[in-house]
DSSP file (Angstrom, degrees, kcal/mol; ACC not computed):
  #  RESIDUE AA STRUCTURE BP1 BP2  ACC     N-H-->O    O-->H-N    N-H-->O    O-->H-N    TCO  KAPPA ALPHA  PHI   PSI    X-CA   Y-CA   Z-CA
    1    1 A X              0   0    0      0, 0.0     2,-0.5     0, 0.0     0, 0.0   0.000 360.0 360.0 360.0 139.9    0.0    0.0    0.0
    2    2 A X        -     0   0    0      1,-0.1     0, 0.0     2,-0.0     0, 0.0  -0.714 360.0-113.0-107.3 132.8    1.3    3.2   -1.0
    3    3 A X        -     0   0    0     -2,-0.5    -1,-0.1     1,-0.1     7,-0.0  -0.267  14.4-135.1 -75.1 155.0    1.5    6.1    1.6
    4    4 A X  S    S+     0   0    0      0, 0.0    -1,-0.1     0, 0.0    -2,-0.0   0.840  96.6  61.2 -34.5 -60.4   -0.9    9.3    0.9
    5    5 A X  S    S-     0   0    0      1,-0.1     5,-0.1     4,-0.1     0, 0.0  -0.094  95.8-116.7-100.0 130.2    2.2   11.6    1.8
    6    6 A X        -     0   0    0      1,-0.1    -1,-0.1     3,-0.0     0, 0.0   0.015  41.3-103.3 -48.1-171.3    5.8   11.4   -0.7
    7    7 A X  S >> S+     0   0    0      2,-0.1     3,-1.1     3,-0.1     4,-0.9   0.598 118.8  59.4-102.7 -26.0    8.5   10.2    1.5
    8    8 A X  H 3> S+     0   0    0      1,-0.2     4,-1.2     2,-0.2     3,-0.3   0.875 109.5  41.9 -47.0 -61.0   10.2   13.6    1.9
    9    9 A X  H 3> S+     0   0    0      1,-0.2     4,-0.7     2,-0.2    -1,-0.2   0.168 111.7  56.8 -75.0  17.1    6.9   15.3    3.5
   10   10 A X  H <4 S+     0   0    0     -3,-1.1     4,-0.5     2,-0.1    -2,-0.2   0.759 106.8  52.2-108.1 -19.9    6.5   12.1    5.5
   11   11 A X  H  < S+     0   0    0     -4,-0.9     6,-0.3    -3,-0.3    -2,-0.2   0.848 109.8  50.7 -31.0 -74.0   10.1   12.9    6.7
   12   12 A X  H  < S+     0   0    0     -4,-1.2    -1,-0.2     1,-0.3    -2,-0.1   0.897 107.8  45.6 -16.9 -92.8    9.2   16.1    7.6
   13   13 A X  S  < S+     0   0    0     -4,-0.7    -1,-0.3     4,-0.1    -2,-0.2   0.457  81.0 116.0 -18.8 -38.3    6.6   15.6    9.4
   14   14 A X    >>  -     0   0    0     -4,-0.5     3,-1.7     1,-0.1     4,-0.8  -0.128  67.0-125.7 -73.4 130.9    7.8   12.7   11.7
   15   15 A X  H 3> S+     0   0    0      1,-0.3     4,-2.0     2,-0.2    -1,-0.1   0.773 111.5  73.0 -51.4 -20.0    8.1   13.4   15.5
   16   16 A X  H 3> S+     0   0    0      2,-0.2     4,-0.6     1,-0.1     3,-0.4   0.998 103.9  46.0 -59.9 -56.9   11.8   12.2   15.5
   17   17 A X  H <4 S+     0   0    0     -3,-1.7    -2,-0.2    -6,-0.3    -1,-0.1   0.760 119.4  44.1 -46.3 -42.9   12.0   16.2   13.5
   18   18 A X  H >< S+     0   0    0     -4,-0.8     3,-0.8    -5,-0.2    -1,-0.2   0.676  94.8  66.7 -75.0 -30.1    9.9   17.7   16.1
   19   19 A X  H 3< S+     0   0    0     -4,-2.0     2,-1.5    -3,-0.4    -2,-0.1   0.976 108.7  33.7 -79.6 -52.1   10.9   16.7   19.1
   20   20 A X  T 3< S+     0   0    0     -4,-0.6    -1,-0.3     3,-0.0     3,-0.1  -0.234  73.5 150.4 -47.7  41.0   14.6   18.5   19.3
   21   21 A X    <   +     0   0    0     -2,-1.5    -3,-0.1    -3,-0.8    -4,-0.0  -0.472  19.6 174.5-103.9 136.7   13.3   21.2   17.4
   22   22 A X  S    S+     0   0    0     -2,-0.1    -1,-0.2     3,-0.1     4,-0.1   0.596  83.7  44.2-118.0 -36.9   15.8   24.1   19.0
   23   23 A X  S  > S+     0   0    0      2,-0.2     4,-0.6     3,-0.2    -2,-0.1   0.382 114.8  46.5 -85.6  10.2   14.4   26.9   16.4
   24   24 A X  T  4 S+     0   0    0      3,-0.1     5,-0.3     2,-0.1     3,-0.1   0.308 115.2  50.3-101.5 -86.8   10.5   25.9   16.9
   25   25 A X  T  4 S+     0   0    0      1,-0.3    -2,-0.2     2,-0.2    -1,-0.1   0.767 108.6  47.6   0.3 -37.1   11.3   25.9   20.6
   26   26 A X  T >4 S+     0   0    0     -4,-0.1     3,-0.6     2,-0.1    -1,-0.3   0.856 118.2  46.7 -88.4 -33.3   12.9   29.4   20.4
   27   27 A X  G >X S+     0   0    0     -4,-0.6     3,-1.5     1,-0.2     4,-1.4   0.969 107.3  51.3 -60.7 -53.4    9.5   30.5   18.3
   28   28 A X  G 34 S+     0   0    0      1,-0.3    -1,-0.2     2,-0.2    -3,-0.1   0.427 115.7  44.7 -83.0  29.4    7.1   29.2   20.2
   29   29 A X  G <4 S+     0   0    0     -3,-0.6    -1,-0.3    -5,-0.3    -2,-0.2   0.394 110.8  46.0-125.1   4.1    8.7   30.9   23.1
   30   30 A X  T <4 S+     0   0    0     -3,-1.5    -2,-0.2    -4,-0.2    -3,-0.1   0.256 106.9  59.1-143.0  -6.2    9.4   34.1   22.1
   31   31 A X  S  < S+     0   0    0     -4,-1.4    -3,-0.1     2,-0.1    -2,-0.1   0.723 104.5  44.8 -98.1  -8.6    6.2   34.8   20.4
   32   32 A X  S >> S+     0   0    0     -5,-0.2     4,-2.6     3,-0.1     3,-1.2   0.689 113.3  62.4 -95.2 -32.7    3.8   34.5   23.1
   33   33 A X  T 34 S+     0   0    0      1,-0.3     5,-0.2     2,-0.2    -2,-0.1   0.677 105.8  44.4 -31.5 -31.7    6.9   36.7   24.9
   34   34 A X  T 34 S+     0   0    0      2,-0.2    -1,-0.3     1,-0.2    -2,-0.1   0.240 108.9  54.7-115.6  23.6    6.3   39.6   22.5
   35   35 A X  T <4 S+     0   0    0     -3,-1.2    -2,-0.2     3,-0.1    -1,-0.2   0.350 111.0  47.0-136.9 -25.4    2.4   39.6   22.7
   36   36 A X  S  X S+     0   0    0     -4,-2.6     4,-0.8     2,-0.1    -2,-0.2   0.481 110.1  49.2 -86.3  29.9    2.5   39.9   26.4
   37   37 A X  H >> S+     0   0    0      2,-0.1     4,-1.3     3,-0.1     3,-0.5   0.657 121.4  46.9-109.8 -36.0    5.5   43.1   26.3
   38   38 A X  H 34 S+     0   0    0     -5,-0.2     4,-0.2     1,-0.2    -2,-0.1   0.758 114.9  38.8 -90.5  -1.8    2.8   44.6   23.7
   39   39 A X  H 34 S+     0   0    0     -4,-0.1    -1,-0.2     2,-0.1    -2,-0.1   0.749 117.6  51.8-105.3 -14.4    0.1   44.0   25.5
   40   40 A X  H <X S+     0   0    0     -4,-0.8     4,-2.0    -3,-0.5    -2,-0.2   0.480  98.5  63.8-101.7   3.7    1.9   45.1   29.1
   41   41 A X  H  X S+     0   0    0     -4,-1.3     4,-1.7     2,-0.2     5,-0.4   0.966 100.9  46.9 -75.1 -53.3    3.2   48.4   28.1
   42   42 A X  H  > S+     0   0    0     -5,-0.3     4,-3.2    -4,-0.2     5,-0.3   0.953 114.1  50.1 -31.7 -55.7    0.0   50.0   27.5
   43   43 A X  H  > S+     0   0    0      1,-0.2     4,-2.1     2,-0.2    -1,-0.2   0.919 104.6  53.6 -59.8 -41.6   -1.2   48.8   30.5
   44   44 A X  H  X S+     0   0    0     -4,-2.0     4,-1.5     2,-0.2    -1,-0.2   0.708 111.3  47.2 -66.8 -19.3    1.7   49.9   32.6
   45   45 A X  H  X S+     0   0    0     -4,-1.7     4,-1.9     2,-0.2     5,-0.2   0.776 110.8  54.3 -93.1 -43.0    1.3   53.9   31.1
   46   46 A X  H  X S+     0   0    0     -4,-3.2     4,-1.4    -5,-0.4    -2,-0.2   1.000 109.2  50.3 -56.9 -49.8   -2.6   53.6   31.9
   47   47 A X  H >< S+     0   0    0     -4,-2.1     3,-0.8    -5,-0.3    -2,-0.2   0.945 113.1  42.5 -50.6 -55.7   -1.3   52.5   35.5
   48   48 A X  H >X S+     0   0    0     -4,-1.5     3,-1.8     1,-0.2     4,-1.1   0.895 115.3  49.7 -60.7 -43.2    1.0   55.5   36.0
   49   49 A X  H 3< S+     0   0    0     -4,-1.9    -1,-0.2     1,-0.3    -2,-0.2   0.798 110.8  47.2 -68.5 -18.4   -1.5   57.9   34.6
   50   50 A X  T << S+     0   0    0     -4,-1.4    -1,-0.3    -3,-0.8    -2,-0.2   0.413 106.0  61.0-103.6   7.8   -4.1   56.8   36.6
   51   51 A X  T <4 S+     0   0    0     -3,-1.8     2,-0.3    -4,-0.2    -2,-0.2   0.534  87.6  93.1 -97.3 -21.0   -1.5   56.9   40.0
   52   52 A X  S  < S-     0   0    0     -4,-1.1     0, 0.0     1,-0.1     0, 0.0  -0.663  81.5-112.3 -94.1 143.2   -0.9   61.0   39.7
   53   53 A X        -     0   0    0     -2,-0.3     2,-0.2     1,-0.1    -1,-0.1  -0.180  26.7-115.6 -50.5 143.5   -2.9   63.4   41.6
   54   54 A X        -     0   0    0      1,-0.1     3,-0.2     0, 0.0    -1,-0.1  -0.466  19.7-132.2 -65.1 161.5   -5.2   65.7   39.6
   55   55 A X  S    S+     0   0    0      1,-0.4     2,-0.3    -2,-0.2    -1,-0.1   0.879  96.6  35.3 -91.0 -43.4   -4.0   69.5   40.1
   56   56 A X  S    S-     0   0    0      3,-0.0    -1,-0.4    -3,-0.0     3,-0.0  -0.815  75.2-145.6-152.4 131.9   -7.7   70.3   40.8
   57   57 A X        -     0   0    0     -2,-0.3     3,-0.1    -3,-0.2    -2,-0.0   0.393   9.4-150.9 -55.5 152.7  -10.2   68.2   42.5
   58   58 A X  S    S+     0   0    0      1,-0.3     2,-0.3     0, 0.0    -1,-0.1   0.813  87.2  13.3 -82.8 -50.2  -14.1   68.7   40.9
   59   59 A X        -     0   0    0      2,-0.0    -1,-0.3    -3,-0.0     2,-0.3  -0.962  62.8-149.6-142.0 133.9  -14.9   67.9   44.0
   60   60 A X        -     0   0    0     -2,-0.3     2,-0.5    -3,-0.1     0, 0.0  -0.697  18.0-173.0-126.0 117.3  -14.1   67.4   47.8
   61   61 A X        -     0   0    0     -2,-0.3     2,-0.8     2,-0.0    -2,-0.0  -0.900   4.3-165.9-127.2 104.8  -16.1   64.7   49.9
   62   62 A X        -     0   0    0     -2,-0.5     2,-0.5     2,-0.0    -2,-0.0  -0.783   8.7-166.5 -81.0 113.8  -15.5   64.5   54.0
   63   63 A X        -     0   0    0     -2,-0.8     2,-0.5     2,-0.0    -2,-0.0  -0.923   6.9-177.4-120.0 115.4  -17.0   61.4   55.3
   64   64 A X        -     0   0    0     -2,-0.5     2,-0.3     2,-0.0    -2,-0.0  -0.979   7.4-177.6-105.0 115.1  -17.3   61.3   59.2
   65   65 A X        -     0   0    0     -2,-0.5     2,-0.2     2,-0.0    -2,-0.0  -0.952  11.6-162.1-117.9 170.5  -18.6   58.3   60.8
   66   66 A X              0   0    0     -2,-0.3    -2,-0.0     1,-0.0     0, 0.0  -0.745 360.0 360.0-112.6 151.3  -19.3   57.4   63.9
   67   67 A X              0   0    0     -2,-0.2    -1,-0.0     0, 0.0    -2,-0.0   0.313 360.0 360.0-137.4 360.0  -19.9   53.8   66.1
């Protein structure tokens, strides 16, 4: 019986090819790397902006309680 796949792409393909992989190993680490640094920078300049005083309040609220 003849396989679907030439012998080249079955080559390919074969988990002996995958499993040392040292450049899929460096890809699938370094791209999930670079979609959280774009996705924490933003986040870190929304933090900061949202950490400094306003210069002047709208409004001023005193809350006294008592027990």
């Amino acid at each position: 019986m003849e396989p679907f796949l030439n012998n080249n792409l079955n080559s390919f393909l074969a988990w002996e090819n995958v499993r040392h992989s040292t450049k899929l190993e460096i890809v699938w680490t370094l791209i999930p790397t670079f979609i959280l640094f774009f996705v924490a920078v933003p986040s870190f300049s929304l933090l900061y902006g949202y950490d400094e005083p306003l210069d002047m309040p709208v409004i001023t609220l005193k809350v006294v309680g008592h027990q």
